[in-house]
C-alpha positions as CSV (number, residue, x, y, z in Angstrom):
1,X,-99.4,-71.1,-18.9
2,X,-97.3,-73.9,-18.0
3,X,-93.6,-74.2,-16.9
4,X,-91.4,-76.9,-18.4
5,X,-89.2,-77.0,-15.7
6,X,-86.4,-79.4,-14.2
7,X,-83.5,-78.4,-12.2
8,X,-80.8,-80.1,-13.9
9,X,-79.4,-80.0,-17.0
10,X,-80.1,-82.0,-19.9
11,X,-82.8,-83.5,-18.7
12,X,-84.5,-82.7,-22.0
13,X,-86.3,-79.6,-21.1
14,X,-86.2,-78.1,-24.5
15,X,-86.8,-81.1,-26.2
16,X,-90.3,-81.4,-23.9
17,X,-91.5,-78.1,-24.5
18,X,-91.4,-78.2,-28.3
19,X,-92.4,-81.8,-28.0
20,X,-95.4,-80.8,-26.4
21,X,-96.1,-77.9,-28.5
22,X,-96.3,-80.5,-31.7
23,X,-99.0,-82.6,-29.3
24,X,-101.2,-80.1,-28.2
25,X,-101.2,-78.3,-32.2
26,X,-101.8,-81.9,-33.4
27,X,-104.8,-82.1,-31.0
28,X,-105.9,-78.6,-32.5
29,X,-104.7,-76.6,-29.9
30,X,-103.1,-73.4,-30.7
31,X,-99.7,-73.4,-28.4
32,X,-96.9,-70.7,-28.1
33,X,-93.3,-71.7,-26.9
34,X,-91.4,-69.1,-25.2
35,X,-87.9,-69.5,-24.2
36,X,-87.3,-68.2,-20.7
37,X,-83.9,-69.3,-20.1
38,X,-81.9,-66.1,-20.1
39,X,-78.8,-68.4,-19.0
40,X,-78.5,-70.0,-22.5
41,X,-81.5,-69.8,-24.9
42,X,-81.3,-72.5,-27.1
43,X,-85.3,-72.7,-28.2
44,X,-84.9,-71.5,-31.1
45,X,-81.9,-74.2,-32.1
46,X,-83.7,-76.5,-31.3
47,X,-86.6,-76.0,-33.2
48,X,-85.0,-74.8,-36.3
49,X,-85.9,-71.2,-36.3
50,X,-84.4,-67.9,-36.4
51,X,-83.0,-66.2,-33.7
52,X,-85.0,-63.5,-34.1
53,X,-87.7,-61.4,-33.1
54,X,-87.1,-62.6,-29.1
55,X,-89.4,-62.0,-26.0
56,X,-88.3,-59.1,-25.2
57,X,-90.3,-57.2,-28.5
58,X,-93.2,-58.4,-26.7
59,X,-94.8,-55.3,-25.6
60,X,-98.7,-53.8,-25.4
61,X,-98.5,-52.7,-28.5
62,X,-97.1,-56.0,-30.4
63,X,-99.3,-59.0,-30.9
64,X,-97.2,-62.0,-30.5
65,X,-98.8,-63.5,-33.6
66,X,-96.5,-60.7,-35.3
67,X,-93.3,-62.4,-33.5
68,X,-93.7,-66.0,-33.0
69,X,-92.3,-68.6,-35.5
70,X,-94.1,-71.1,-36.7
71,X,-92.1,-74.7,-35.5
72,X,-91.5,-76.2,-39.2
73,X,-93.0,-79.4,-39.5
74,X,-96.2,-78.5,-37.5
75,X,-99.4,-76.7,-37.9
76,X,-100.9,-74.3,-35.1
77,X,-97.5,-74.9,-32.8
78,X,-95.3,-71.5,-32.7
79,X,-91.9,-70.5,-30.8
80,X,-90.8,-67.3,-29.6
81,X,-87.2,-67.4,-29.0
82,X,-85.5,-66.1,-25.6
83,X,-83.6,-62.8,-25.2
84,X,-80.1,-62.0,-26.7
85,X,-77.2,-61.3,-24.3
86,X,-77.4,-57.8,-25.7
87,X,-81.2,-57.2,-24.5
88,X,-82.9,-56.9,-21.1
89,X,-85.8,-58.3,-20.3
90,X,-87.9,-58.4,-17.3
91,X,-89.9,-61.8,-18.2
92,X,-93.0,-60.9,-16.0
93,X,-93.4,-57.7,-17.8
94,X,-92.6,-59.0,-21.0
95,X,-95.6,-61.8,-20.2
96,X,-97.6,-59.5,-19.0
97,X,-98.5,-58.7,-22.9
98,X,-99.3,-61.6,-24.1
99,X,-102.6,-61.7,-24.7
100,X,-102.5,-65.5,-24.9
101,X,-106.7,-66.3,-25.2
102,X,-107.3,-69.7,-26.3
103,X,-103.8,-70.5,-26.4
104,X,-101.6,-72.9,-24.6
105,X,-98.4,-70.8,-23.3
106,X,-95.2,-73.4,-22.7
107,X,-92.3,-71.6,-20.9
108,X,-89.4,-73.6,-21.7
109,X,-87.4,-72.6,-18.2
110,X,-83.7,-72.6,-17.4
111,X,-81.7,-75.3,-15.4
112,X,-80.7,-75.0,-12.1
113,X,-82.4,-73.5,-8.9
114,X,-81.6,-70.0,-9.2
115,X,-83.9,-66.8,-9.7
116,X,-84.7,-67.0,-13.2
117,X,-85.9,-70.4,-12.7
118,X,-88.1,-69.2,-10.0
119,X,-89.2,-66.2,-12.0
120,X,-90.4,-68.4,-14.7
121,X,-92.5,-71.3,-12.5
122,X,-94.1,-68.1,-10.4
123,X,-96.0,-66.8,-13.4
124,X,-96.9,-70.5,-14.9
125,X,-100.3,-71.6,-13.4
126,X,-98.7,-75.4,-13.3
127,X,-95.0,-77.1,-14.0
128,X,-94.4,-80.1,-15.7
129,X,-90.7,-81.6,-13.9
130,X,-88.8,-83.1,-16.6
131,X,-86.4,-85.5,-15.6
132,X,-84.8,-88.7,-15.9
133,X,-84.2,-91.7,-14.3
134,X,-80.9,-90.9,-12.3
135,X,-80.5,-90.4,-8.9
136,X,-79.0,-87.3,-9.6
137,X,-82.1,-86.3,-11.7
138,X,-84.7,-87.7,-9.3
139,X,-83.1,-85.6,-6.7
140,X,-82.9,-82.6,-9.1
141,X,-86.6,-82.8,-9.5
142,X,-87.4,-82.6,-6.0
143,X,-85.6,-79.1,-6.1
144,X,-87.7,-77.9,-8.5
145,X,-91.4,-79.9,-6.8
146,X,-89.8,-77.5,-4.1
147,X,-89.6,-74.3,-5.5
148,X,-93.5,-75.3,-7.0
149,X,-94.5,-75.5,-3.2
150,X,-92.6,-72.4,-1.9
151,X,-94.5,-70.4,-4.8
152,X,-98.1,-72.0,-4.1
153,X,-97.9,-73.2,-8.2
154,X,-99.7,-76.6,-8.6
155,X,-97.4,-79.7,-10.0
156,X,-99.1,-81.1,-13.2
157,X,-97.1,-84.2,-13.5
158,X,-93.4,-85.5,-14.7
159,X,-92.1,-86.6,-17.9
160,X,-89.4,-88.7,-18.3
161,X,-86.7,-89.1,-20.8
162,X,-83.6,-90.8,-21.9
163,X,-85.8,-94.0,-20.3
164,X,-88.1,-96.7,-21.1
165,X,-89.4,-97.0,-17.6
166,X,-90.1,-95.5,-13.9
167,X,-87.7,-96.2,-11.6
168,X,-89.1,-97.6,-8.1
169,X,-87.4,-94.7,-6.7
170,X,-89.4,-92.8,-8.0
171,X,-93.0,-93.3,-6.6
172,X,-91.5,-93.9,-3.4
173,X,-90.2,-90.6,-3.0
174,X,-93.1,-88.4,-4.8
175,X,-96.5,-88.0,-5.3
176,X,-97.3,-86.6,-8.7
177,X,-98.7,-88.4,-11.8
178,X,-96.5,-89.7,-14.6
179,X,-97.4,-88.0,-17.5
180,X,-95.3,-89.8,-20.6
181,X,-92.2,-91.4,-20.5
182,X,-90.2,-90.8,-23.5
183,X,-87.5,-93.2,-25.0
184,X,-83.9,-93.2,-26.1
185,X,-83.2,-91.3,-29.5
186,X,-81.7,-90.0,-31.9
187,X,-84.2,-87.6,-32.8
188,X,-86.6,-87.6,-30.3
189,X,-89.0,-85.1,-32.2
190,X,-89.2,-87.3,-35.4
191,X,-89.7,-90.9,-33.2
192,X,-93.3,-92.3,-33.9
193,X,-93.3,-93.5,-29.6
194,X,-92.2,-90.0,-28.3
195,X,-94.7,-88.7,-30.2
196,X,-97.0,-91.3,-29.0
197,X,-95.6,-90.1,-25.4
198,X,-95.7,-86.3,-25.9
199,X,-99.5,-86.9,-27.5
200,X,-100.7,-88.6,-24.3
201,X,-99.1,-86.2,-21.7
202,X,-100.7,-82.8,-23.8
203,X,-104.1,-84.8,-23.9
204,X,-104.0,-84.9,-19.8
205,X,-102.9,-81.0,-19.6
206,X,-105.8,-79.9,-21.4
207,X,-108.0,-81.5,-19.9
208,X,-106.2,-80.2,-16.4
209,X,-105.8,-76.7,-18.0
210,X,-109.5,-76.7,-18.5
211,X,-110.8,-77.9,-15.5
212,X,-108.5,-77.2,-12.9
213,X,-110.5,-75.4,-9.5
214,X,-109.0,-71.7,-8.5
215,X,-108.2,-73.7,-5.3
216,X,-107.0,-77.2,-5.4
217,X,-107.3,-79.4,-2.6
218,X,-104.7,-81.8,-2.3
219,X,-105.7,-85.2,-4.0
220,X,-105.5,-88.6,-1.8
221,X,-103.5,-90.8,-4.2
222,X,-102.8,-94.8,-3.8
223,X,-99.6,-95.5,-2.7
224,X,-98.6,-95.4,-7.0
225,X,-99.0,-91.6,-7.2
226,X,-102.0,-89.8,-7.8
227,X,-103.8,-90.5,-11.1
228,X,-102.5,-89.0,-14.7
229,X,-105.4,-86.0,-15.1
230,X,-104.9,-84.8,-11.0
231,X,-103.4,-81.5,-10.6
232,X,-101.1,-82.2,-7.5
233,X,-100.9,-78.9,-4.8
234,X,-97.2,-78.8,-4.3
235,X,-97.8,-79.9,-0.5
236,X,-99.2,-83.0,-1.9
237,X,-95.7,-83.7,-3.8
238,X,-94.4,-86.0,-1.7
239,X,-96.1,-88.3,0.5
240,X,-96.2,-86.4,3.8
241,X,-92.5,-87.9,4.8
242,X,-89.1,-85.9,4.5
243,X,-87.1,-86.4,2.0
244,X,-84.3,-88.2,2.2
245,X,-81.5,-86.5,4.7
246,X,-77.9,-86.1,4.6
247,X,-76.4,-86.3,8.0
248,X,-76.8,-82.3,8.8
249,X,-80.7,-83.4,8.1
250,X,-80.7,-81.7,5.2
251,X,-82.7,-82.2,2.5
252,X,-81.2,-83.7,-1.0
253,X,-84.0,-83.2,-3.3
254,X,-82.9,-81.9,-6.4
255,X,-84.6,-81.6,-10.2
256,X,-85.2,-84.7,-12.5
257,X,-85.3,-85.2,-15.7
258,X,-88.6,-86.5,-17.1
259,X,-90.8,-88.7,-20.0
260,X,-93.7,-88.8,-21.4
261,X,-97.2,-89.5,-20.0
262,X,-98.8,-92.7,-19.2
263,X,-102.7,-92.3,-20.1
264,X,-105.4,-94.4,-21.7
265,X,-107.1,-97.8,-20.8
266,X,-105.3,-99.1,-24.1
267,X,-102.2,-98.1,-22.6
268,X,-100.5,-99.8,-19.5
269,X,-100.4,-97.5,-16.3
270,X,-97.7,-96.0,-15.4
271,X,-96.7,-97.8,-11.9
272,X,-96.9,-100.9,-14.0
273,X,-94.0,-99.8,-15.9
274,X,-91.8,-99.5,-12.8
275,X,-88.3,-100.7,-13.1
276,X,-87.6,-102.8,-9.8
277,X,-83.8,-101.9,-10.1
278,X,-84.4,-98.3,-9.9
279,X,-81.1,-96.5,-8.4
280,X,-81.3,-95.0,-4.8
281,X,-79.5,-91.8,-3.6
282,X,-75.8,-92.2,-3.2
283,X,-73.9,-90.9,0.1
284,X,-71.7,-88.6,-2.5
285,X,-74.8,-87.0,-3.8
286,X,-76.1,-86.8,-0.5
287,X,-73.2,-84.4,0.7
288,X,-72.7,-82.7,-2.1
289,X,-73.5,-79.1,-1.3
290,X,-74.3,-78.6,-5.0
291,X,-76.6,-81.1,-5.5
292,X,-79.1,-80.4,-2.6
293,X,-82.1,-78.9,-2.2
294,X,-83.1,-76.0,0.9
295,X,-84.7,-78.7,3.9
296,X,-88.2,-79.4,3.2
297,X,-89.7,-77.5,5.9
298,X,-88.1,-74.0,5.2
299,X,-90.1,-71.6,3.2
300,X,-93.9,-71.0,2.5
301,X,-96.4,-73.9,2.9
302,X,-98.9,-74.0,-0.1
303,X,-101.7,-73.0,1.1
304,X,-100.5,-70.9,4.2
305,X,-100.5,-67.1,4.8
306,X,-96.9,-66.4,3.4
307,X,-97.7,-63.2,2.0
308,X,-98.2,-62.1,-2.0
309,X,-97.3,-64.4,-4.9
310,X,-94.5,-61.4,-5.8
311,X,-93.2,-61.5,-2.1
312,X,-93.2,-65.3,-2.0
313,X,-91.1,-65.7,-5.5
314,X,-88.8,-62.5,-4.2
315,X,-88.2,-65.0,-0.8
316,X,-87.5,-68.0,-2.5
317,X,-85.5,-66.3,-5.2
318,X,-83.3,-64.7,-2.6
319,X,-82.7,-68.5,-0.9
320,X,-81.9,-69.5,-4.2
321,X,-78.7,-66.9,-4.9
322,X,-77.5,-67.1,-1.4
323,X,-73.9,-68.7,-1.7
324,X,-73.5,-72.4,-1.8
325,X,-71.7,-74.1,0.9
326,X,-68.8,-75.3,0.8
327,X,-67.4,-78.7,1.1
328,X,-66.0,-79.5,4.6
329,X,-64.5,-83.5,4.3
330,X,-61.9,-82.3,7.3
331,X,-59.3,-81.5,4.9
332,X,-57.7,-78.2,5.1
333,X,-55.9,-77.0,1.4
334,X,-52.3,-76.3,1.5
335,X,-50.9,-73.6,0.3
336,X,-48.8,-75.4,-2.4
337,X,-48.7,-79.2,-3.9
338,X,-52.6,-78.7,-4.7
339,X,-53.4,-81.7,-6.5
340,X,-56.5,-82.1,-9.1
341,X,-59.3,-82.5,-6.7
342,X,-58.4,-79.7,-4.8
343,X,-57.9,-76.8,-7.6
344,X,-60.9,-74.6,-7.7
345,X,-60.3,-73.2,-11.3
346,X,-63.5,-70.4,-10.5
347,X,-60.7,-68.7,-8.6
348,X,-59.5,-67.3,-11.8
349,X,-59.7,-63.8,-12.9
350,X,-63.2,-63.1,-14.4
351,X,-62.4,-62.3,-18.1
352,X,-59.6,-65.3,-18.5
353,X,-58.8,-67.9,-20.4
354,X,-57.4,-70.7,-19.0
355,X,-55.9,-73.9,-20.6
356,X,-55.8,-77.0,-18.9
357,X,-52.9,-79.6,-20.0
358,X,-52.7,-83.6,-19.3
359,X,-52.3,-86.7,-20.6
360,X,-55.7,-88.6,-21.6
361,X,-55.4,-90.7,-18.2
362,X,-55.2,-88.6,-15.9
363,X,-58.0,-86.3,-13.5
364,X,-57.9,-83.3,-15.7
365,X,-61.4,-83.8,-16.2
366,X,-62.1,-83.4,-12.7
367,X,-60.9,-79.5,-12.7
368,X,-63.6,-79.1,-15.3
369,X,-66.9,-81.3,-13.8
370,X,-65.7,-78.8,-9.9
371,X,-65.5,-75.6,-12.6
372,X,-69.4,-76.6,-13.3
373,X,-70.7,-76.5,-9.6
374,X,-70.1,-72.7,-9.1
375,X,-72.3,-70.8,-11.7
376,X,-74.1,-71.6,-14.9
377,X,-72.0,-73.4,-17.0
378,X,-71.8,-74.0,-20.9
379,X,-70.1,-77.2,-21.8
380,X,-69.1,-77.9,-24.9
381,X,-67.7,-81.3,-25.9
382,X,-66.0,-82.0,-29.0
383,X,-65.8,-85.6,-28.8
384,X,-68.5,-86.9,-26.4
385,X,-71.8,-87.2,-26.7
386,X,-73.8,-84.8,-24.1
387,X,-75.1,-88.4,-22.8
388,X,-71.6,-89.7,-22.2
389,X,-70.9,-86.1,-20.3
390,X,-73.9,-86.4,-18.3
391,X,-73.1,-89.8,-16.9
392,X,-69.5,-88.9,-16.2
393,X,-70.9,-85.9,-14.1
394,X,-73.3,-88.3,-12.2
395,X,-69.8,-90.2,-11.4
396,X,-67.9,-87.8,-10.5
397,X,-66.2,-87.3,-7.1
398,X,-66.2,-83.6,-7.1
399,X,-69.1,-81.6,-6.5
400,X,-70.6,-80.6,-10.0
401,X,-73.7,-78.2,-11.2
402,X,-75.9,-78.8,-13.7
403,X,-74.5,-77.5,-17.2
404,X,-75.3,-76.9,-20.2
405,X,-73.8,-79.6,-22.6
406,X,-73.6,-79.6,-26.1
407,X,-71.7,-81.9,-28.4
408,X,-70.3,-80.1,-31.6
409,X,-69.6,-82.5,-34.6
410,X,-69.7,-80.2,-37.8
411,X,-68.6,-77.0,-38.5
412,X,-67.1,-77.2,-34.7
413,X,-65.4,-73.6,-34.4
414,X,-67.9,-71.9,-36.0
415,X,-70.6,-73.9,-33.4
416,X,-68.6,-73.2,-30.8
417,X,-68.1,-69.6,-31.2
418,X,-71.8,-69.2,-31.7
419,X,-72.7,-70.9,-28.5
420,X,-69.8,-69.0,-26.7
421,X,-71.2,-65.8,-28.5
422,X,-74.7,-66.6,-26.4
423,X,-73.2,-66.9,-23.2
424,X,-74.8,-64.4,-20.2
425,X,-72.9,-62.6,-17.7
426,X,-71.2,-64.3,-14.9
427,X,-70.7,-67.6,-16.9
428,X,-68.6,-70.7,-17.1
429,X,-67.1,-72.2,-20.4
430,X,-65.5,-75.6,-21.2
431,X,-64.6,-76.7,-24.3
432,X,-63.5,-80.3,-23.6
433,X,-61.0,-80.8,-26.0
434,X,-59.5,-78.2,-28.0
435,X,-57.8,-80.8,-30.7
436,X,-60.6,-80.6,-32.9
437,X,-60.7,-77.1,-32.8
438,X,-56.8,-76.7,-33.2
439,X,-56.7,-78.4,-36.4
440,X,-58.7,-75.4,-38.2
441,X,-57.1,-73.0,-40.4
442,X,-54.5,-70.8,-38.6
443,X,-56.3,-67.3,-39.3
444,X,-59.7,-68.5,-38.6
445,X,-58.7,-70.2,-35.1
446,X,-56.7,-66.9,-34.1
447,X,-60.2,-65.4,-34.7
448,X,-61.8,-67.5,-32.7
449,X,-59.5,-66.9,-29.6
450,X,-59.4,-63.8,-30.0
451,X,-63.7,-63.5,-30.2
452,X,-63.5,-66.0,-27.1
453,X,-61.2,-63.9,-25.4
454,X,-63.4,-60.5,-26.2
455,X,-66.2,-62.5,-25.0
456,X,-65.0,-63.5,-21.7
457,X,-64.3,-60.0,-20.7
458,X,-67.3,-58.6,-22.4
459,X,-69.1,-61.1,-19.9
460,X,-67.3,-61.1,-16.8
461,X,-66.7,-65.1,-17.5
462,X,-64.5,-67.9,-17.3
463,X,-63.4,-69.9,-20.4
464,X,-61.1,-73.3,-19.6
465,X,-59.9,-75.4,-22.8
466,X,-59.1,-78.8,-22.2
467,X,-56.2,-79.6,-24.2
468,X,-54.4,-83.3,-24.4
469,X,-51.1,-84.2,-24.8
470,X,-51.0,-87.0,-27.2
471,X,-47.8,-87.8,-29.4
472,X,-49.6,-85.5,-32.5
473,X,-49.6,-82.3,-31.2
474,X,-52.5,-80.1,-33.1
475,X,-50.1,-77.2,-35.3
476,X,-52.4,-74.1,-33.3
477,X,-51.5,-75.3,-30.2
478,X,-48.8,-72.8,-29.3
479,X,-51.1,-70.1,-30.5
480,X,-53.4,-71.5,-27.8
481,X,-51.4,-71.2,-24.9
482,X,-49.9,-68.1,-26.3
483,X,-53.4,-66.8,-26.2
484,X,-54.6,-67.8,-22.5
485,X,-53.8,-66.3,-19.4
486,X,-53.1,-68.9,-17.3
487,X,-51.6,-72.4,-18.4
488,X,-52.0,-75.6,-15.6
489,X,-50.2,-78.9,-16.4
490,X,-51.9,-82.4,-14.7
491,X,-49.0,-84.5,-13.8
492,X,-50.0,-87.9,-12.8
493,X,-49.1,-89.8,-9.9
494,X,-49.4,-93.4,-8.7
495,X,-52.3,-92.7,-6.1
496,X,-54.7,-91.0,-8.4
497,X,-54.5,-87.3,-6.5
498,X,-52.1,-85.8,-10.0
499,X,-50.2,-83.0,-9.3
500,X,-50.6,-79.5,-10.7
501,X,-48.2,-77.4,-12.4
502,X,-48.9,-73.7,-13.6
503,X,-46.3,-72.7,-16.0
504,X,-48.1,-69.5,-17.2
505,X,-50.1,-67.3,-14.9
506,X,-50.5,-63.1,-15.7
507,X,-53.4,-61.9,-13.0
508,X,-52.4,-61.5,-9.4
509,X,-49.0,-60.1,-9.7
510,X,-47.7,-64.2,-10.7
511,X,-46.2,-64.9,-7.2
512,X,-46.5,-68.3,-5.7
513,X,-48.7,-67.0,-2.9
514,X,-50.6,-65.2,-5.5
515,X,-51.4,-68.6,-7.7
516,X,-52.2,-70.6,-4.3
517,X,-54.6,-68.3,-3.5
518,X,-56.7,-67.9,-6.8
519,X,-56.3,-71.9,-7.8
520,X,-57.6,-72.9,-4.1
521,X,-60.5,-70.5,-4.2
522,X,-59.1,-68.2,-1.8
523,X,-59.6,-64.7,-3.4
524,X,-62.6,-64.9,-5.5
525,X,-64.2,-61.4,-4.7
526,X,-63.0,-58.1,-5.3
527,X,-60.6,-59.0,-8.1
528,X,-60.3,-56.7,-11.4
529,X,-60.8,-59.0,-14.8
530,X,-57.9,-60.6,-16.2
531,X,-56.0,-58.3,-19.3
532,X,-57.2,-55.1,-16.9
533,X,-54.2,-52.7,-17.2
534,X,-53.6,-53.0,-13.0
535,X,-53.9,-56.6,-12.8
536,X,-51.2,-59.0,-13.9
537,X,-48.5,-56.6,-15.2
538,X,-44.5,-56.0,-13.7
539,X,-43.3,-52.3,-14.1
540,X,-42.3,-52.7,-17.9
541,X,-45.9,-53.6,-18.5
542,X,-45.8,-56.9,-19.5
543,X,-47.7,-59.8,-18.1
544,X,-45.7,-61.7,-15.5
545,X,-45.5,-65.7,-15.7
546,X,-44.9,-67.6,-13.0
547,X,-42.2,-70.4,-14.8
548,X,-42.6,-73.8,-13.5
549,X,-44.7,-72.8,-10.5
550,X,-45.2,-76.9,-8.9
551,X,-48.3,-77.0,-7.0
């Protein structure tokens, strides 16, 4: 069982699981996808199959020859799509019934850092780190080589995508083969060279998946990285130095995205393919709680007496949900003229809807990259490409997660909705902007808030639509901000640091002090869900709005 693993998102994960499904079924090896992102399971969209039967039917009595999909196109490669929002499934027992035999298992694992993710990598018996050729990627993927380590799991290799070569960076930092590096495209599944890539990466995990000892020694690898075809112990990683450290010493590893794998004699090696520009860390992502991984020497030592696999993966999986820190630059937030660096928008009332007002030049997009750093987030863009979304997080001067991005082009409220309708519990949503949506039919876009609305408090979450203001105004835009419980305005000043107005805002009794506190991230626990009957509402029972509140 291997884990397709890489800690940030859209790194091509998905993509690389099914990917490598294809290869090892074209090779005439039976292989099973399973989606084990509970976050946002997406498996099944991917590879073009219905949502159901999920993972959790898997049980002793259920062959999962009975449940799995066969992925269209290919022969002897099948998918088993994750749970639904409405199910509950303990992934190790669901596992635990999968009588897998001759078959390759794939777990397709979530983004991030957090438990699942460990969950997931514990019960693979190797992870492949996707990732690509960021810093922010690169630095992702040391996270997850991390979490490998802590939980004694053996690192088979990296792919790379969105690239056409190595970065430099890159084999200066870790030791662990290349497996395939996969291009630019459109349709990465149909391209004759990702398939080229994918085929040569599932060629070197079969034969590691067949030979690999009960107990591998770590390998001594040239300064290039160890070999394509050499399971790498997770001490063996890196190359016996820190990684790089911020100036509290700790480290900033984080997941990468990764390609396909560089194997053959026909087929130039992989250090040859370096690219001698390859980006280094920044200083911003090196202080940027969000972005960096526990210190290198915390934690279990592969190899060392840290007790069972269980209690290992229960101690790194309670590291990984402690609460991030927080950013200290030496400013202190006032309690009013908050500009758009300093709102923190996960203040709001879980269960609300939020709208977020500005002109096109102006940081409104800032309030939604600082929304992503909290929780698991979906982001859903209506006019950029997911591409174009990651690089603007990369460039961002807030601290940012790793969402989920997906770019809607047709039927775009009925995509949304269904990708809203997926969300799990405790969750972030940005539609980024709503003018696409707005222009729908009146009935079916009151439907839609209202199902977004539902959702939100169904799920404890957080929805925030970007909306524009450009000289045509969409005709459902009143009915949006009608709809939302909170409304911010971006006004935008000569220095950059735009002002921010709230001229609607129901939870917290809609006092100043109340809106400073919630926008600046002061009162985020203990806090009833926004629409509750005691939250929000004056003495007639009406939701309060706070008029012109200037922050």
């Amino acid at each position: 069982m291997i884990a397709i693993a890489g800690a940030k998102g859209g790194s091509g994960k998905t993509t690389t699981t099914l990917g490598l499904a294809a290869a090892f079924a074209r090779s005439g090896i039976e292989t099973l996808a399973v989606d084990a992102d509970r976050q946002l399971p997406d498996l099944h969209v991917t590879a073009g199959v219905e949502r159901e039967p999920t993972v959790a039917a898997l049980d002793r009595e259920t062959s999962w020859h009975s449940l799995a999909q066969e992925f269209p196109g290919t022969s002897g490669a099948h998918v088993l799509p994750g749970q639904k929002p409405t199910e509950n499934v303990e992934l190790d027992a669901a596992l635990e019934w999968l009588n897998a035999g001759a078959t390759e298992v794939l777990l397709d694992c979530p983004s991030g850092a957090g438990p699942d993710v460990v969950e997931a990598i514990a019960l693979a018996d190797g992870v492949v780190v996707v990732t690509t050729d960021s810093d922010q990627s690169l630095d992702a993927a040391a996270t997850t080589i991390d979490i490998a380590r802590r939980l004694d799991v053996p690192v088979a290799g990296a792919v790379f995508t969105h690239c056409s070569a190595v970065p430099e960076a890159f084999h200066s930092r870790f030791e662990i083969p290349v497996l395939a590096v996969v291009p630019e495209s459109d349709s990465p599944l149909a391209s004759e060279e990702a398939r080229t890539e994918y085929d040569r990466a599932a060629e070197e995990l079969a034969s590691l998946t067949a030979t690999r000892p009960a107990d591998p020694e770590p390998v001594d690898s040239a300064a290039t990285g160890p070999e394509p075809g050499d399971w790498v112990t997770p001490d063996a990683a890196d190359d016996g130095q820190p990684a790089e450290a911020d100036h509290d010493g700790q480290d900033t590893g984080d997941p990468f995205d990764s390609t396909g794998a560089e194997t053959g004699t026909e087929h130039a090696d992989a250090a040859d393919r370096v690219d001698a520009g390859g980006p280094q860390s920044s200083a911003d992502d090196a202080q940027s709680p969000a972005r960096d991984a526990p210190p290198s020497g915390d934690g279990v030592q592969a190899g060392t007496d840290g007790g069972s696999p269980a209690q290992r993966r229960d101690e790194v999986a309670s590291e990984a949900t402690a609460p991030p820190d927080t950013v200290d630059d030496g400013r202190q937030a006032p309690a009013t003229g908050l500009n758009a660096f300093e709102v923190d928008l996960s203040g709001l009332p879980p269960g609300s809807v939020a709208v977020v007002e500005a002109p096109p030049a102006s940081q409104s997009e800032q309030l939604l990259y600082g929304l992503t750093a909290t929780r698991g987030t979906l982001y859903v863009s209506t006019e950029r490409t997911e591409r174009t979304i990651r690089v603007a997080l990369d460039a961002a001067p807030v601290t940012v997660g790793s969402p989920t991005v997906r770019y809607v082009t047709d039927e775009r409220l009925a995509e949304t909705e269904r990708l809203v309708g997926e969300v799990p519990d405790g969750s972030n949503v940005v539609v980024d902007t709503m003018a696409p949506l707005e222009r729908a039919d009146r009935d079916d876009y009151r439907e839609f808030l209202n199902a977004l609305k539902e959702q939100m408090l169904e799920t404890d979450s957080i929805a925030v639509l970007h909306c524009l203001s450009r000289p045509s105004v969409p005709e459902n835009r009143a009915t949006t901000e009608h709809v939302a419980d909170a409304v911010l305005t971006v006004e935008p000043t000569d220095d950059g640091a735009d002002r921010i107005a709230v001229p609607k805002f129901r939870a917290g009794g809609a006092t100043p002090e109340s809106v400073d506190s919630a926008l600046s991230g002061d009162e985020r626990a203990g806090r009833g869900r926004a629409g509750d009957s005691d939250h929000g509402r004056g003495d007639a029972g009406r939701p309060q709005e706070a008029p012109g509140n200037t922050r």
